[in-house]
Steps between C-alpha positions, in 0.01 A plus 500: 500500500197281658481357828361147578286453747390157650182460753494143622083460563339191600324363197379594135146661648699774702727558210229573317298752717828743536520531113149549525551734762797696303277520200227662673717754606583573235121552346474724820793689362392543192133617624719750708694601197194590291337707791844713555496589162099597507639732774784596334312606152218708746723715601699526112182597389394765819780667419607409133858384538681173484579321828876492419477905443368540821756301683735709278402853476216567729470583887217513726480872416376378174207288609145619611526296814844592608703323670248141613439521115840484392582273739194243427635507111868448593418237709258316266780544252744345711273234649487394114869430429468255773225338441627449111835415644390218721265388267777458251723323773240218547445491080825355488503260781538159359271242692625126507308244656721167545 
């Protein structure tokens, strides 16, 4: 299922500095991306498990730093999904300038 949507805008120029504006975003996504997953792979190494393992399987018992630690790594983890899921929301926008 996709959704049209229509922005009216007053000429070409503006037209042109949202899509420029929507593709930055998404570079700052993508920046984003890569330094979640540099967090993400710290703590996989610190304590030699997979990310989706420790979501699984582990609790803050588990983890050196207890309960902030566990809770820095499942948030990182689930500030990821977003940011992949949003970036892959604006991927497949289709941009049409009439």
């Amino acid at each position: 299922m996709s959704i049209e949507m229509v922005i009216e805008l007053p000429d070409r120029r503006t037209a042109q500095t949202v899509q420029y504006v929507l593709e930055s975003y998404q570079v700052r996504l993508r920046s984003s991306i890569r330094r979640t997953r540099r967090r993400l792979a710290s703590f996989e190494e610190r304590y030699g498990t997979s990310t989706s393992h420790f979501l699984a399987e582990m609790s803050a018992e588990d983890l050196q730093g207890g309960d902030l630690e566990y809770v820095e790594w499942a948030g990182e983890a689930k500030l990821l999904e977003g940011l992949e899921q949003e970036l892959r929301e604006l991927e497949n926008a289709r941009i049409q300038l009439q």
